[in-house]
ZAMARGU-4260 file (C-alpha; in steps of 0.2 Angstrom, whole numbers, plus 5000, padded with zeros to 4 digits):
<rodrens>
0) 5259/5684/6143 | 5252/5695/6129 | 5236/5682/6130 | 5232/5684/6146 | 5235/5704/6147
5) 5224/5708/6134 | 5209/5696/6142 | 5214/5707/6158 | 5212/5722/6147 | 5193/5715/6141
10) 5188/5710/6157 | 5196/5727/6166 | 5184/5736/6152 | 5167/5728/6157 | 5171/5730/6175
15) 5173/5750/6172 | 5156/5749/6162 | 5145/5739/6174 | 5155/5751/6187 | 5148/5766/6178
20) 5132/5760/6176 | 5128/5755/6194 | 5140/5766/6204 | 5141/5781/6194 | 5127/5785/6183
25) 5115/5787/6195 | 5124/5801/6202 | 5127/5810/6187 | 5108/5808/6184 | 5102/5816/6198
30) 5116/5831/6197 | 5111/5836/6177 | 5094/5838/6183 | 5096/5845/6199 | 5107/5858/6189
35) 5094/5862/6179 | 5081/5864/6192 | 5092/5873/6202 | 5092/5887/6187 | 5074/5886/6186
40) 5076/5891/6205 | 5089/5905/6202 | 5075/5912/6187 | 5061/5913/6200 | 5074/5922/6213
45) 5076/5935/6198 | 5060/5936/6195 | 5054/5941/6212 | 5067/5956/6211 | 5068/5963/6197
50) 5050/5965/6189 | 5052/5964/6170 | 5046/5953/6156 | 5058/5959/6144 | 5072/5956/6157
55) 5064/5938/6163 | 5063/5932/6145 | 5081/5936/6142 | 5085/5926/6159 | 5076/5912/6152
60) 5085/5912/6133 | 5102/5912/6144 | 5100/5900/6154 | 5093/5888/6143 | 5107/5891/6133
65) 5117/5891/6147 | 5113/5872/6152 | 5115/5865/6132 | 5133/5871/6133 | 5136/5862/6151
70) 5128/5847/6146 | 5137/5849/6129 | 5155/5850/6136 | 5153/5840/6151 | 5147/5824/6138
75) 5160/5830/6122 | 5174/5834/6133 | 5188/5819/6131 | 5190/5813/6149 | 5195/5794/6156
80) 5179/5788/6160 | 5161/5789/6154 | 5151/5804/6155 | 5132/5803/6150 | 5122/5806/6164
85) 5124/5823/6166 | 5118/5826/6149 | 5104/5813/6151 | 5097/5823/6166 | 5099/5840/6157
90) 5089/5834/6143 | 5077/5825/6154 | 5075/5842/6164 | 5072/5850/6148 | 5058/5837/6142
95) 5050/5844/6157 | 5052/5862/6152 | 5044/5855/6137 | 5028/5847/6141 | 5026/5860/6158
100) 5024/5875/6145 | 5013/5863/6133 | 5001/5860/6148 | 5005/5873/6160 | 5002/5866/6180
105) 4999/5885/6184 | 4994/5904/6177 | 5011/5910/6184 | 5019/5906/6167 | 5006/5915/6158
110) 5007/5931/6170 | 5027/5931/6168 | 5028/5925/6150 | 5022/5932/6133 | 5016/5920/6121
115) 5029/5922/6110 | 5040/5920/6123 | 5031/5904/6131 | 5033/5896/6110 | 5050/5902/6109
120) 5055/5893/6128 | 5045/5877/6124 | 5053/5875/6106 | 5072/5882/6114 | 5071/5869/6127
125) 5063/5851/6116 | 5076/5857/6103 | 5092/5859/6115 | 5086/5841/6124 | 5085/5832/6109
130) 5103/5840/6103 | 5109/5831/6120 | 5101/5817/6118 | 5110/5816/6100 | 5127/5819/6108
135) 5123/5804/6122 | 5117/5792/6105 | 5134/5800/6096 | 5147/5796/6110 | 5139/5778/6114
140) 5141/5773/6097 | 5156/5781/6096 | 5162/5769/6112 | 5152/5753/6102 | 5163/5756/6087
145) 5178/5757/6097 | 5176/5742/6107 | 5171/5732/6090 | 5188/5738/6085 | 5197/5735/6100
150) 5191/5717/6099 | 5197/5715/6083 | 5213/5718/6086 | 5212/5709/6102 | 5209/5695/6091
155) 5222/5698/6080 | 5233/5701/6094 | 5229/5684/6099 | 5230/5674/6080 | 5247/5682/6077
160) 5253/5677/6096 | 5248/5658/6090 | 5257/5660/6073 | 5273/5667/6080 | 5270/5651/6094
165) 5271/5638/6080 | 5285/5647/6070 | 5296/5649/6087 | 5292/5628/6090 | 5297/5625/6072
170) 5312/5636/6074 | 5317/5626/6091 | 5314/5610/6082 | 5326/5615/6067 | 5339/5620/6077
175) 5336/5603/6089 | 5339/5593/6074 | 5354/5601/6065 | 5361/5597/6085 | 5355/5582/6085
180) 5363/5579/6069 | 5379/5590/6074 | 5383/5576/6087 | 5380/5560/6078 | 5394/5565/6063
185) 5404/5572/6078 | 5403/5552/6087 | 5406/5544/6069 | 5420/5555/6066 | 5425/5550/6083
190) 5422/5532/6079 | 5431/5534/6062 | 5447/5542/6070 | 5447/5529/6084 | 5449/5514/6069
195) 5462/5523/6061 | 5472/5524/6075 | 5470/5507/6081 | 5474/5501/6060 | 5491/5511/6062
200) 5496/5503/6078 | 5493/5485/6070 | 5502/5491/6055 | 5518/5496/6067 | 5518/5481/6078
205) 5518/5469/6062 | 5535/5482/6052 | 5543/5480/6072 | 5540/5461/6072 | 5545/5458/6054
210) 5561/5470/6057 | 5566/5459/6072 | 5564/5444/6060 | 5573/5450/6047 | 5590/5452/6060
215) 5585/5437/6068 | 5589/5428/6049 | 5603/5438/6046 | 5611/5431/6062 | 5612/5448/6070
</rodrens>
C-alpha cells in the first residue's frame, strides 16, 4: 500500500544516512586530507628542483586554488548520495596550513617564502577553508529543509490516503444499501405478482363453477 511504501521510503532514508555516516564518511575524511597533504608533497618535490621563489610562490597560489575547486565540485556536484567529507578534510587540511604558517614548526617556511607571500598563503588558505566549510553548512541544510519537506508530504500522503479510505467505505456502504434496497422492492414486487395471480385463479374457478350452475338450472 501507499502507507507502507512511504514508511519504507523514511526508513530506506535514515538507513542511507547512518550508512554514510559510519561506513562512508570516514573515508572521504581521510581522502580530502590526504589530497591536500599530498599537494603539500608535490610542492616540496618542486621546490627541490626548480630553485625559485617567484616560481614556488605561484605553486602555492595554484594549488591552493587548486583544492578549493576540488573540494568545491566534489561537495556542489549533484550526485545520489551524500558527499561532505571530502570537503570537510580539505578544509581541515587547510586549517592546518593556517595555524602552521601563524606558528611556523620550522625556518624552512621562512627560507622559501617572502612575508608577503607567507600572509598571502595563511589568509588564501583560512579564507578558501572556511568557504568549504560554508558549502558543507549550505548542503546539510539544504538536505534538512528537504527532508522537513519530504515529511510533509509524507504526511499528507498519509492524511489523504485515510480520507479517500473513509469516502471509498461510505461509497461501498451507498451502494450496499441501494442493493439491499434493490432486492427488497424486487421480493415485494414478487410477493405482489404472486397474490395477483393466486386472486385471478379464484376469480376463474368461481365464473367456471357459476357457469356450470347456470346449465345445470337450465336443464342443459
Amino acid at each position: 500500500t501507499l502507507n507502507e511504501s512511504l514508511n519504507g521510503s523514511r526508513d530506506a532514508t535514515n538507513n542511507g544516512v547512518l550508512q554514510y555516516i559510519f561506513l562512508k564518511l570516514p573515508f572521504e575524511l581521510y581522502a580530502g586530507y590526504n589530497l591536500g597533504w599530498s599537494v603539500s608533497l608535490l610542492n616540496i618535490i618542486v621546490h627541490k628542483s626548480i630553485t625559485s621563489v617567484l616560481f614556488d610562490a605561484v605553486l602555492a597560489y595554484v594549488s591552493l586554488s587548486a583544492l578549493l575547486g576540488v573540494g568545491c565540485y566534489m561537495m556542489w556536484k549533484e550526485k545520489k548520495g551524500l558527499c561532505y567529507g571530502v570537503g570537510v578534510g580539505l578544509a581541515w587540511y587547510l586549517f592546518g596550513v593556517f595555524f602552521e604558517l601563524v606558528h611556523p614548526s620550522s625556518t624552512v617556511v621562512y627560507t622559501t617564502y617572502s612575508d608577503v607571500d607567507i600572509a598571502a598563503i595563511k589568509y588564501m588558505s583560512v579564507t578558501f577553508a572556511g568557504i568549504l566549510v560554508s558549502i558543507v553548512a549550505l548542503w546539510a541544510i539544504k538536505h534538512v529543509i528537504k527532508g522537513g519537506k519530504r515529511k510533509r508530504l509524507d504526511e499528507e500522503h498519509d492524511e489523504q490516503e485515510e480520507d479517500d479510505d473513509d469516502v471509498g467505505k461510505f461509497v461501498l456502504h451507498g451502494i450496499a444499501s441501494v442493493e439491499s434496497g434493490g432486492r427488497r422492492i424486487i421480493d415485494e414486487a414478487g410477493d405482489g405478482v404472486d397474490h395477483v395471480s393466486m386472486v385471478i385463479d379464484d376469480a376463474l374457478d368461481e365464473a367456471e363453477e357459476g357457469v356450470e350452475r347456470v346449465f345445470d338450472a337450465m336443464g342443459v
